[in-house]
RODO-2510 file (C-alpha; in nm, 4 decimals, decimal comma):
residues 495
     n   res          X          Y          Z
     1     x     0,1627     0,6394     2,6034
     2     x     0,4507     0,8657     2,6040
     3     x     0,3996     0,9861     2,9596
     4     x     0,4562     0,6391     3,0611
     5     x     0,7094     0,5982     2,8144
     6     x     0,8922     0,8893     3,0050
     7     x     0,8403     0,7334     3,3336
     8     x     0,9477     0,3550     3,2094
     9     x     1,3060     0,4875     3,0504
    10     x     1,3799     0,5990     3,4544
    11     x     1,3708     0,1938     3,5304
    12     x     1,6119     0,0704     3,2434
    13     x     1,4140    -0,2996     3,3042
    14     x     1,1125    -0,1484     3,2558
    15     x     1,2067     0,0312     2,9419
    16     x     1,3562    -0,2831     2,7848
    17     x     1,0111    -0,4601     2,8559
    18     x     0,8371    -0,1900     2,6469
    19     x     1,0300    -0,1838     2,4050
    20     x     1,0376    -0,6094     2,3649
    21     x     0,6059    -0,6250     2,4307
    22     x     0,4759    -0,3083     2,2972
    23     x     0,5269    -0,3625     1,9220
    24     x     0,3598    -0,7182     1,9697
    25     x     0,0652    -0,5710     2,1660
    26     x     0,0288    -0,3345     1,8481
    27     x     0,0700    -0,6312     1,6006
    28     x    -0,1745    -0,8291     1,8097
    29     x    -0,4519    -0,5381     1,8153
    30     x    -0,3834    -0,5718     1,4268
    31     x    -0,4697    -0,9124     1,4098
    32     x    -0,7692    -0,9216     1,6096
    33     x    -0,9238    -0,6223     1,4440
    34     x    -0,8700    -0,7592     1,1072
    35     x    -0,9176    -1,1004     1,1119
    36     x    -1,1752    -1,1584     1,3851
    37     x    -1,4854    -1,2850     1,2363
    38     x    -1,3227    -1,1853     0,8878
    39     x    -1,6191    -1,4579     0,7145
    40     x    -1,8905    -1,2020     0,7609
    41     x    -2,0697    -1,0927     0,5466
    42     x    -2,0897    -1,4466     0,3826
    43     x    -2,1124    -1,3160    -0,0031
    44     x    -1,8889    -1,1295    -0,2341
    45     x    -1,8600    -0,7838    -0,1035
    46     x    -1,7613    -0,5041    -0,3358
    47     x    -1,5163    -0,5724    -0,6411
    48     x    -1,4441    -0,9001    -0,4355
    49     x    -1,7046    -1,0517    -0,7488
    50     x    -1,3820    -0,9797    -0,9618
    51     x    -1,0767    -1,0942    -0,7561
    52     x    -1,2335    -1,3621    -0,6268
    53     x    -1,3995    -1,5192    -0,8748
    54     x    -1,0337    -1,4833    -1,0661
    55     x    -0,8486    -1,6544    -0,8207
    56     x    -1,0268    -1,8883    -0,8528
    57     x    -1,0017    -1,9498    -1,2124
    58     x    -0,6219    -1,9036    -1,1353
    59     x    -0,5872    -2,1556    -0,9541
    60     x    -0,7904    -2,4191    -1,1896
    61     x    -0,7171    -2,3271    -1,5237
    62     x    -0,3354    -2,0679    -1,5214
    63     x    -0,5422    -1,8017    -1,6087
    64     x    -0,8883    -1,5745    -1,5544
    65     x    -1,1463    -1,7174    -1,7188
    66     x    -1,5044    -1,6049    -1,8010
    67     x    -1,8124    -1,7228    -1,5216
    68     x    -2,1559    -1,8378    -1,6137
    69     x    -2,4592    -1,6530    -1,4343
    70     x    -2,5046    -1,6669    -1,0646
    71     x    -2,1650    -1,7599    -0,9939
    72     x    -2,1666    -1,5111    -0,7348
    73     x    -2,4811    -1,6984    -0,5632
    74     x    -2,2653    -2,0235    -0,6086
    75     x    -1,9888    -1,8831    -0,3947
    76     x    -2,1937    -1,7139    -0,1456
    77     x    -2,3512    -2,0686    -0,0857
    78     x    -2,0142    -2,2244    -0,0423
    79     x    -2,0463    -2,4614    -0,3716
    80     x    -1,8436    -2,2217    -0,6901
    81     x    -1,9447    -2,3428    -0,9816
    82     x    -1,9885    -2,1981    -1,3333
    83     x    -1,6254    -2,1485    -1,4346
    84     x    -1,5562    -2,1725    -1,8027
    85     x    -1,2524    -2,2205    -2,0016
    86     x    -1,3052    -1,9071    -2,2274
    87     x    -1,0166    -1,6329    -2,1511
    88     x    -1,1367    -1,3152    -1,9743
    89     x    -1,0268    -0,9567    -2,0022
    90     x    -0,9018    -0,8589    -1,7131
    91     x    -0,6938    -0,5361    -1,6264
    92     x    -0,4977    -0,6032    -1,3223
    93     x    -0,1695    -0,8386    -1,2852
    94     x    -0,1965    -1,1664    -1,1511
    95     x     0,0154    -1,1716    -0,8226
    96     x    -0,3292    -1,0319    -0,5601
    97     x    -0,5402    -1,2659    -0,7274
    98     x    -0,2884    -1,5739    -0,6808
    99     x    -0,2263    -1,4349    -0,3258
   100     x    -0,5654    -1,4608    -0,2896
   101     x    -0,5793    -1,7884    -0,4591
   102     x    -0,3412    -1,8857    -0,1836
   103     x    -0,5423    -1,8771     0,0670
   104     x    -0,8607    -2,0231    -0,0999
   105     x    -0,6475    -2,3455    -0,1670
   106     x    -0,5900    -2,3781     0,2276
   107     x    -0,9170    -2,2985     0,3636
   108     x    -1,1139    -2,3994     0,0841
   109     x    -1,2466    -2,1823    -0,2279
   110     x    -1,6159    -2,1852    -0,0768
   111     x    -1,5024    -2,0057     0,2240
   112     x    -1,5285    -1,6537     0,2844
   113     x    -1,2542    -1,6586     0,5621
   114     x    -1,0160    -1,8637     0,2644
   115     x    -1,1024    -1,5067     0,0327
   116     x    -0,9953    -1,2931     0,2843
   117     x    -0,7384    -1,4573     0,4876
   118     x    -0,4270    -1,3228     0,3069
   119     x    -0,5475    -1,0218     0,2202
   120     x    -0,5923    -0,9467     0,6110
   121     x    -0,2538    -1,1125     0,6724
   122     x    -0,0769    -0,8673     0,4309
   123     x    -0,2398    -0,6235     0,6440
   124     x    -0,1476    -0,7064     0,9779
   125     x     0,2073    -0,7408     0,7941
   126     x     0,2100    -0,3874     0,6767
   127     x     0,1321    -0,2699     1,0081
   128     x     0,4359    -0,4643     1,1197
   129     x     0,6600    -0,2763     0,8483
   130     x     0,5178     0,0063     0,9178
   131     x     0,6489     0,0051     1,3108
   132     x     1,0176    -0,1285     1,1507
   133     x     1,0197     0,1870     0,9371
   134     x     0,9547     0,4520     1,1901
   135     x     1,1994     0,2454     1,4061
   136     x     1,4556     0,2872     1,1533
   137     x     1,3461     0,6645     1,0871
   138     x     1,2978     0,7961     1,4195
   139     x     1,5080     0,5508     1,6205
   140     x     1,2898     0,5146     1,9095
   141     x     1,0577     0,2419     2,0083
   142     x     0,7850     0,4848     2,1241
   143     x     0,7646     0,6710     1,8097
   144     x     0,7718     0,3456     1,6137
   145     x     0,4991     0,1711     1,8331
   146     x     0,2869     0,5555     1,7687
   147     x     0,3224     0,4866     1,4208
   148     x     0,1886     0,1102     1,4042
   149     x    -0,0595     0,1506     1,6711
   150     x    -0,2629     0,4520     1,4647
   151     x    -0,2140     0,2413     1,1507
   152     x    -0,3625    -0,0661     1,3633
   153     x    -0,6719     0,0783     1,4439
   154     x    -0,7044     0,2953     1,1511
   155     x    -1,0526     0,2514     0,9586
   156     x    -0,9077     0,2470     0,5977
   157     x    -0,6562    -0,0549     0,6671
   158     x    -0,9173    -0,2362     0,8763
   159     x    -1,1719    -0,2782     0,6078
   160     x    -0,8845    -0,3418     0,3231
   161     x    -0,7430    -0,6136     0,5097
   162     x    -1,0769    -0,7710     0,5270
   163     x    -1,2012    -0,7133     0,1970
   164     x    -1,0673    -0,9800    -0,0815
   165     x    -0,9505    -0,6027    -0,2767
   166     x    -0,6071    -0,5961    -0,4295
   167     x    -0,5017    -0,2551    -0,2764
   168     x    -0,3899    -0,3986     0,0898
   169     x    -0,1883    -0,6598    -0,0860
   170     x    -0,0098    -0,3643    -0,2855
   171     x     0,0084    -0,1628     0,0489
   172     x     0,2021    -0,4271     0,1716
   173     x     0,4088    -0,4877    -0,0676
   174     x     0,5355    -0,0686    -0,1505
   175     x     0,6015    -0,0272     0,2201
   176     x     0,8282    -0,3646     0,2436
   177     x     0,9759    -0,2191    -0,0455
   178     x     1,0757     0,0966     0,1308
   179     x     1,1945    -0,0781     0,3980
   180     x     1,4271    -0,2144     0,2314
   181     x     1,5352     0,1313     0,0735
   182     x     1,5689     0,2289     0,4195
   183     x     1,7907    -0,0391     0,5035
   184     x     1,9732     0,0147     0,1789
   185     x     2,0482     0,4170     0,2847
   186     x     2,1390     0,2696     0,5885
   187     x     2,3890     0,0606     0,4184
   188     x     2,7660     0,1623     0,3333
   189     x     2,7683     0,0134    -0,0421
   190     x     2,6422     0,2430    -0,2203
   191     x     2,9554     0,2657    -0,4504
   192     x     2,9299    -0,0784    -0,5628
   193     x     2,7325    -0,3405    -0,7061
   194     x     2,6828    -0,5258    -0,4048
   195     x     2,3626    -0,3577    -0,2386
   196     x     2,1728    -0,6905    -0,1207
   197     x     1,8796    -0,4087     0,0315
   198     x     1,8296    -0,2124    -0,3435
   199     x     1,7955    -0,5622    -0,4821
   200     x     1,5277    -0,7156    -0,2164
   201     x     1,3715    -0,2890    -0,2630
   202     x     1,3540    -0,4124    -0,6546
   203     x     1,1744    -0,7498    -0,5912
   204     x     0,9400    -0,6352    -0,3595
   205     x     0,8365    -0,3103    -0,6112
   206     x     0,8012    -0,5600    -0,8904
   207     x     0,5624    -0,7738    -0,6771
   208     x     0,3996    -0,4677    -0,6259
   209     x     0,3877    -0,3767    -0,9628
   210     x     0,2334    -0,7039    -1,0140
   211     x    -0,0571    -0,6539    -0,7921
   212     x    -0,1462    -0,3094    -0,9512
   213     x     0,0319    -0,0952    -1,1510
   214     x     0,0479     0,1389    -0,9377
   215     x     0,3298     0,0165    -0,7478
   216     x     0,5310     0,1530    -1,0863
   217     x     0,5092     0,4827    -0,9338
   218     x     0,7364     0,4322    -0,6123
   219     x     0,9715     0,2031    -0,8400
   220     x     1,0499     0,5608    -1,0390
   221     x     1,0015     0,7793    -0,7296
   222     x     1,2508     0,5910    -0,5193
   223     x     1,4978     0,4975    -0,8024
   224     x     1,4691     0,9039    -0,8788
   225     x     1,4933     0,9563    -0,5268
   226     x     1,8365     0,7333    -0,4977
   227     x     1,9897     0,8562    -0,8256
   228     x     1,9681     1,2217    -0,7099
   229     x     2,0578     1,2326    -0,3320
   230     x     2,3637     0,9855    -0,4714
   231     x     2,5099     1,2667    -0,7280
   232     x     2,4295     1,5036    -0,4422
   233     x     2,6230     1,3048    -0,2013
   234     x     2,9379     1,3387    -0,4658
   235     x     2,8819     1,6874    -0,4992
   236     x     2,9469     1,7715    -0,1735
   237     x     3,2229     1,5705    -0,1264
   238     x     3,3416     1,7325    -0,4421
   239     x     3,3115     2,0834    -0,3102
   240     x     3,4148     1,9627     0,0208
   241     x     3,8247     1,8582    -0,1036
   242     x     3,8169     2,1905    -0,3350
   243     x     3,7558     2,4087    -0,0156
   244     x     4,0209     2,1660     0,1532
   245     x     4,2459     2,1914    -0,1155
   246     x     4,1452     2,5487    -0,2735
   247     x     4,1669     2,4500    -0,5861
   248     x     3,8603     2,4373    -0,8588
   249     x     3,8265     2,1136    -0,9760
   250     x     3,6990     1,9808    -1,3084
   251     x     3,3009     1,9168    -1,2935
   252     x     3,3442     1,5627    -1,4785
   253     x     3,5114     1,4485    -1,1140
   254     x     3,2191     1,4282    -0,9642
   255     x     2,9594     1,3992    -1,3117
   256     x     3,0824     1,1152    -1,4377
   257     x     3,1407     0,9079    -1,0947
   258     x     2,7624     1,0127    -1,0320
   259     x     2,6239     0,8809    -1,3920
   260     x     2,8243     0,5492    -1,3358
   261     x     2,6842     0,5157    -1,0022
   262     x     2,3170     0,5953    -1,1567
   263     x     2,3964     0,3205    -1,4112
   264     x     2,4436     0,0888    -1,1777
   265     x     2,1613     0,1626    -0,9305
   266     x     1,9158     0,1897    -1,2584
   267     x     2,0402    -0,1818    -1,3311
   268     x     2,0212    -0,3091    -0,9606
   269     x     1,6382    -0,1908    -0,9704
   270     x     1,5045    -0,2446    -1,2621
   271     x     1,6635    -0,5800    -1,4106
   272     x     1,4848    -0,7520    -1,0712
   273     x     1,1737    -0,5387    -1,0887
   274     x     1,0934    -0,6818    -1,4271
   275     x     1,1827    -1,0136    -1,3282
   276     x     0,9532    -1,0293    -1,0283
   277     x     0,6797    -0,8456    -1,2625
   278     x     0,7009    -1,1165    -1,5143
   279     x     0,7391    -1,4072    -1,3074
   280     x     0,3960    -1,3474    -1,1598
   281     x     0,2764    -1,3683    -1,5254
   282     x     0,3836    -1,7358    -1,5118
   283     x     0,0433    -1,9047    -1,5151
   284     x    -0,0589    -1,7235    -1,8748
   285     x     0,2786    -1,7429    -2,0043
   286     x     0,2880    -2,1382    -1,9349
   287     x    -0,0651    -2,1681    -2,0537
   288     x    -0,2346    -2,1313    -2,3697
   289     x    -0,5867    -2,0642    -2,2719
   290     x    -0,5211    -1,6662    -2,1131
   291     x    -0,6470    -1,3611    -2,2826
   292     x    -0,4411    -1,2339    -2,6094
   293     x    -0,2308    -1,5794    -2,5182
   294     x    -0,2133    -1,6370    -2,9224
   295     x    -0,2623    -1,2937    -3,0176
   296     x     0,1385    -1,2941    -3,1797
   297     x     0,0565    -1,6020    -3,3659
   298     x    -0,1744    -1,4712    -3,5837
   299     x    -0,1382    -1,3853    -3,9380
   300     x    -0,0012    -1,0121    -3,9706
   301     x     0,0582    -0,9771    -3,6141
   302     x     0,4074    -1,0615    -3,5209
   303     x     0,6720    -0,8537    -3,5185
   304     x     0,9127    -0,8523    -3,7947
   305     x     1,2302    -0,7229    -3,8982
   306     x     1,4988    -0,7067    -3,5952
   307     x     1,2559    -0,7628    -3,3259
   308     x     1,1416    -1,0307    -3,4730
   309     x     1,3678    -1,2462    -3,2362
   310     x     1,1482    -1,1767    -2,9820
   311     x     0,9295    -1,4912    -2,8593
   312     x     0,5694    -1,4853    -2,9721
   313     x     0,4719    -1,4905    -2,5719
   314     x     0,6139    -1,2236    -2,4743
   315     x     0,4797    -1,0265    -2,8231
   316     x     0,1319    -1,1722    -2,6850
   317     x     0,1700    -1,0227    -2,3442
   318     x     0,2716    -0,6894    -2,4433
   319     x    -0,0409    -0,6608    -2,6785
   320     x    -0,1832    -0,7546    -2,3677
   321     x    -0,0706    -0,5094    -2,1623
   322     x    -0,1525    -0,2086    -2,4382
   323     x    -0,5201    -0,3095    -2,4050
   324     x    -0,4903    -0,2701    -2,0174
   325     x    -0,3805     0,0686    -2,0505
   326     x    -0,6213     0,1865    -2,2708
   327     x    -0,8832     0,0569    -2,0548
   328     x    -0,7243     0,2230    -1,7947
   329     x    -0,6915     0,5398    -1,9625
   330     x    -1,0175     0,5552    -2,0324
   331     x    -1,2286     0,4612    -1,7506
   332     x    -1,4556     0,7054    -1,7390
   333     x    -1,7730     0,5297    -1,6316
   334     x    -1,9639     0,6715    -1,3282
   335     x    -1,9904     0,5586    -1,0299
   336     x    -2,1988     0,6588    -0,6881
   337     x    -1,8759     0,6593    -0,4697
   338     x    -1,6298     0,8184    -0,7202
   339     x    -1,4122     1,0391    -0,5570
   340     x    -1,1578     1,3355    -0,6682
   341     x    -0,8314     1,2689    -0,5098
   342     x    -0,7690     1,6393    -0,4042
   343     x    -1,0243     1,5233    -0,1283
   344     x    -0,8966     1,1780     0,0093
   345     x    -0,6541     1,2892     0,2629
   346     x    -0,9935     1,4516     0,4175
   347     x    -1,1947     1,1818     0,4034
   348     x    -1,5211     1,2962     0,2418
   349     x    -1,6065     1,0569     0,0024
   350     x    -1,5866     0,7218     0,1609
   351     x    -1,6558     0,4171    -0,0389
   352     x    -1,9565     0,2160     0,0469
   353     x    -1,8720    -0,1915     0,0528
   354     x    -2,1855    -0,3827     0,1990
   355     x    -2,5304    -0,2619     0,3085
   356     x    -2,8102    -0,5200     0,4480
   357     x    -3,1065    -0,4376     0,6750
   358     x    -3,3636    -0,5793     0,8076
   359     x    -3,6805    -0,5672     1,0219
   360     x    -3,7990    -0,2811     0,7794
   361     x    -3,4733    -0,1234     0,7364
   362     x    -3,4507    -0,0445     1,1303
   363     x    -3,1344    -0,2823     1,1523
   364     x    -2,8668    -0,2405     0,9276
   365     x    -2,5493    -0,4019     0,8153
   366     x    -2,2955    -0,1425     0,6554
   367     x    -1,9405    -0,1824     0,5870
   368     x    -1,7669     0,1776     0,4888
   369     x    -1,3935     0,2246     0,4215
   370     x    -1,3554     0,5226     0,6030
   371     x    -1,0441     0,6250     0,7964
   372     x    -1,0116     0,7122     1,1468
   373     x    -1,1649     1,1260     1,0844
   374     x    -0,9364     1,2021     1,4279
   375     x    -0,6265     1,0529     1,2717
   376     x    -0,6702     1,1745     0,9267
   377     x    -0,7701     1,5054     1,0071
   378     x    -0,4681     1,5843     1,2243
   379     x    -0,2718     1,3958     0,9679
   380     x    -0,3565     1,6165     0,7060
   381     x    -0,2969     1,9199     0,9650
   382     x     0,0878     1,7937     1,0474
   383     x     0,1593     1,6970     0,6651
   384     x     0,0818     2,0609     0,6200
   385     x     0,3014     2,2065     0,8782
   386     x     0,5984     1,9699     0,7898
   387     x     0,5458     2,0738     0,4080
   388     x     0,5585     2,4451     0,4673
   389     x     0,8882     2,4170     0,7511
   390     x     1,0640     2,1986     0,4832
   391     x     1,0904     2,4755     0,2081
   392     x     1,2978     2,6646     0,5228
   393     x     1,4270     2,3797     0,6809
   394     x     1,4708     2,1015     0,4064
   395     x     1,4112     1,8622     0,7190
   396     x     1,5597     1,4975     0,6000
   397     x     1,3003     1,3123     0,8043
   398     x     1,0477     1,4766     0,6299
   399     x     1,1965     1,4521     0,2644
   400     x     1,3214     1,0522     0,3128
   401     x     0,9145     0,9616     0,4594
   402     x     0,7620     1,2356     0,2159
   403     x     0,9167     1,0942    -0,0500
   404     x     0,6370     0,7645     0,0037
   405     x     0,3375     0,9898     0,0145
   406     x     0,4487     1,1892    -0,3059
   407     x     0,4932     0,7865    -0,5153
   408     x     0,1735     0,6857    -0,3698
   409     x    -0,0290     0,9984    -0,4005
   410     x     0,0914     1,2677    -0,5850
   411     x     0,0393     1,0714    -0,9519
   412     x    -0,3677     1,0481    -0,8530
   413     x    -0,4055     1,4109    -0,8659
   414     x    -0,2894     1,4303    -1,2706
   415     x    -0,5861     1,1443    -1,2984
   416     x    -0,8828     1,3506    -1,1576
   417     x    -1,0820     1,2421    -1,5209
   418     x    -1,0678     0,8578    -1,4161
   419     x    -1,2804     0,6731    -1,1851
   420     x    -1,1068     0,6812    -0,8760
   421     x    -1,2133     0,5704    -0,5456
   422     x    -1,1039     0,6676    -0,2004
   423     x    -0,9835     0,3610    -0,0648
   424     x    -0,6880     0,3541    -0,2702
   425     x    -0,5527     0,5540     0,0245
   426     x    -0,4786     0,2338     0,1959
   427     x    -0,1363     0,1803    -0,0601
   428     x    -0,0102     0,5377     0,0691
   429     x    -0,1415     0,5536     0,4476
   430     x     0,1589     0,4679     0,5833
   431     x     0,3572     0,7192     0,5108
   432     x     0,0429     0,9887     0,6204
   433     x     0,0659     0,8059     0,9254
   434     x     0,4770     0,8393     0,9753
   435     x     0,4291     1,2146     0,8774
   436     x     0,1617     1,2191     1,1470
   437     x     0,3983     1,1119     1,4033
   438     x     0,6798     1,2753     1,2520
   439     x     0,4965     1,5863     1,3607
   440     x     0,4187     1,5322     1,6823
   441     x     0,7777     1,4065     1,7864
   442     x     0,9180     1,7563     1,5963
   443     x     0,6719     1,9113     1,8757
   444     x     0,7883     1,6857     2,1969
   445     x     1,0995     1,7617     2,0758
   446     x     1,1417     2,1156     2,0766
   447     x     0,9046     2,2159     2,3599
   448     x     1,0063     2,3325     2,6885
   449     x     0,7292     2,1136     2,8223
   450     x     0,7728     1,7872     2,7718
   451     x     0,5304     1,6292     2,9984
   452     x     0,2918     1,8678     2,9208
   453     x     0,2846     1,7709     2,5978
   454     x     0,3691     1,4396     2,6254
   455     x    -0,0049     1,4290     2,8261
   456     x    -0,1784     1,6134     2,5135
   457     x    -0,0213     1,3245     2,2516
   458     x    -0,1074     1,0462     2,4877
   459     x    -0,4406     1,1947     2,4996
   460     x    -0,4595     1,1809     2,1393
   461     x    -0,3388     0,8380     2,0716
   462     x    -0,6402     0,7679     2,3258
   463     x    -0,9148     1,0112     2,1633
   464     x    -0,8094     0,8262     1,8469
   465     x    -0,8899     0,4812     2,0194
   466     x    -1,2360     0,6022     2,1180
   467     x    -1,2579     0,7271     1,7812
   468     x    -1,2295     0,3961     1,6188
   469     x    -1,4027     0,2136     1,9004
   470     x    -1,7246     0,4051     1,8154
   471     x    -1,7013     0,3650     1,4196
   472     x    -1,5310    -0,0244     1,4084
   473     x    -1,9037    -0,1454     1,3491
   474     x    -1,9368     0,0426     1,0321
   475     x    -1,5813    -0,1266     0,9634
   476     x    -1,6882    -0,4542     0,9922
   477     x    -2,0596    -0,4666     0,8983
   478     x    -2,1799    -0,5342     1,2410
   479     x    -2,5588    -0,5109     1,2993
   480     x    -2,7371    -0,1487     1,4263
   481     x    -2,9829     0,0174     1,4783
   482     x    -2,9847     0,2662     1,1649
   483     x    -3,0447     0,5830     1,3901
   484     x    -2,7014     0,4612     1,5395
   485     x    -2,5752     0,4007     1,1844
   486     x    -2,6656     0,6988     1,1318
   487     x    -2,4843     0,8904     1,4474
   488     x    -2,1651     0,7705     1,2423
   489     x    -2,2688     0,9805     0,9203
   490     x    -2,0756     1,2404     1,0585
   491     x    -2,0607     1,4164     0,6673
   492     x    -2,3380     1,3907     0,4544
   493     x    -2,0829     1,2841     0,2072
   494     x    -2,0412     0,9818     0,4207
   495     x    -2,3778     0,8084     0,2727
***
């Protein structure tokens, strides 16, 4: 690719055409790999038995309701039925599960293709961001079309986006949200209150938020992230007219500008964060029937004294919400494909969605969320060498994309004593993958041979396509012979 990038930017034509048609190529190789055939298999795969069923209930009574027995028969069969109106306990927001919803009310709830349909659209879309943030990071095309192209065919986003899972729809939402940031850093009004790109940053963290909760994690990292390089920015201009002027000045000139400014960019993001979080709580607060929905209205259980002001609702809701945490606190239950996150970025542990066989268990039907081992692998290898130059370096490519990968990652490894799963990967893959190329455009860049290497990363980009040629059937539970299943079994982790 970047050898005939090289060659194209001689013929200015030619290099406009690449750069107008290559990022839809990449967006169309999304597509097709995610939403071809996206029906199959024709039953609830995976936690699908929970986000389905509960956008469903969504949809027809405000809220997630309990479901009789074989419910998940019902829906496999293309006929749900066995919806009650008794509140369930569930521990995820509402937004994936109306998002979901969505597109059950277009294509019909008994369809598979209506379960998975937005979930697979967020994903094409967050391939799409993806290219539009390593455009605005490395400003290049090439790089930018790198980055989208290894997230296209990637194994992890590929069986996300066709899974009816919450964790693609939070994918896409954290990296729209740092596009925005980018375009906000981008932006000269940082000084004020107008910052149109921190605002739309806010929304689309709260929507993330209200997918999973994990999306709270890049609203503090990137809020941390702004507050800090922002008082460093008025540090140095602050040390910058004493060395003009050679004169100390007192610390509060630049302290106090830089708490105001914090103030206001604390207010900016988390005033519209909230909002978007509770708007998507709309359907319980606006019904009576949801879990807890009364809980405040109970004898002994309001609040009293000067929070007493505070609507009975919203005193529901955050009852609510202490319940989810301690559930999620305390998951503990095993699980066959738990995984410790200290070993995700390697891939060893990949979660199992969908087995079938047949003919004696000589055919088989698997579906495994496991990344791309030639991507991730020599992800993992750049992420380290860009860690280890930063300390020297302090590289501001790698600290404004590493910044993503610490929000999305970092907070798993304090959780080893949960029940975690690989696949929650997908929300922080992005940034992996911009670190990835990050790498390899530090090493075009400073070589002495650039067609020479140029060659070796187009050779990767294509070892990486055969890569995910030969293990897309184990992607999207196509039908083989189990000695070839097994030829993809690389690890025997991998069962």
């Amino acid at each position: 690719m970047l050898t005939l990038f090289l060659r194209l930017t001689a013929n200015p034509a030619r290099s406009a055409l690449f750069n107008r048609w290559a990022p839809i190529l990449v967006l169309v190789i999304a597509a097709v790999l995610r939403i071809y055939d996206l029906a199959y298999p024709n039953t609830l795969v995976f936690d699908e038995t929970y986000y389905v069923k509960d956008a469903y209930s969504l949809l027809h009574n405000g809220h997630e309701s309990t479901w009789g027995t074989g419910a998940d028969a019902s829906f496999a069969n293309g006929n749900p039925t066995g919806l009650s109106n008794a509140p369930s306990f569930v521990v995820h927001p509402p937004l994936g599960k109306w998002l979901i919803g969505l597109g059950m009310l277009v294509f019909g709830s008994g369809n598979p293709f209506g379960w998975r349909i937005m979930v697979a659209l967020a994903g094409v879309g967050a391939v799409w961001l993806t290219m539009a943030c390593a455009k605005l990071i490395f400003k290049s095309t090439v790089w930018a079309v790198l980055a989208g192209l290894l997230f296209a065919i990637d194994g992890v986003g590929i069986v996300l986006s066709r899974t009816a899972l919450l964790d693609q729809i939070l994918g896409f939402f954290v990296i729209l949200g740092y596009y925005f940031f980018l375009r906000d850093r981008e932006s000269l009004s940082r000084n004020s209150w107008r910052r149109p790109w921190l605002v739309a940053m806010a929304l689309a963290l709260g929507f993330a938020t209200a997918v999973k909760w994990s999306g709270l994690y890049f609203v503090a990292a990137l809020l941390a992230f702004i507050i800090i390089s922002e008082a460093n920015q008025n540090f140095r201009i602050h040390r910058k007219i004493e060395k003009q002027s050679q004169d100390k000045l007192a610390k509060r000139l630049w302290i106090l500008p830089s708490i105001s400014q914090a103030l206001r960019s604390i207010v900016l993001v988390m005033v519209p964060a909230i909002f978007a979080y509770l708007l998507s709580w709309s359907g319980w607060l606006f019904t009576k029937g949801g879990w807890d929905r009364s809980w405040a209205s109970e004898p002994g259980n309001a609040l009293t004294g000067w929070l007493s002001w505070i609507p009975n609702s919203l005193q529901s809701l955050w009852h609510y919400h202490v319940e989810m945490y301690s559930f999620h606190i305390n998951l503990h239950a095993s699980h066959p494909y738990a995984s410790n996150p200290f070993t995700w970025p390697f891939m060893l542990r990949p979660t199992s969605f969908f087995w079938d066989d047949k003919a004696g268990g000589k055919v088989v039907s698997a579906i495994t969320a496991l990344g791309n081992p030639i991507i991730w692998w020599a992800a993992v290898l750049a992420v380290g060498v860009l860690v280890s130059a930063w300390f020297r370096t302090r590289d501001k490519t790698t600290t404004i994309i590493g910044i993503g990968l610490v929000a999305g990652y970092v907070p798993w490894l304090a959780l080893t004593n949960r029940t975690l799963f690989e696949f929650y990967v997908v929300a922080f893959e992005p940034w992996l993958i911009l670190l990835l190329v990050a790498g390899l455009r530090s090493w075009f860049r400073n070589t002495e041979y650039r067609y020479r290497t140029a060659n070796f990363i187009a050779g990767f980009a294509v070892l990486a396509i055969i890569s995910s040629t030969f293990f897309y059937p184990i992607w999207t539970g196509e039908w083989l012979g189990y000695e070839f299943w097994r030829w993809r079994m690389w690890l025997p982790s991998w069962i």
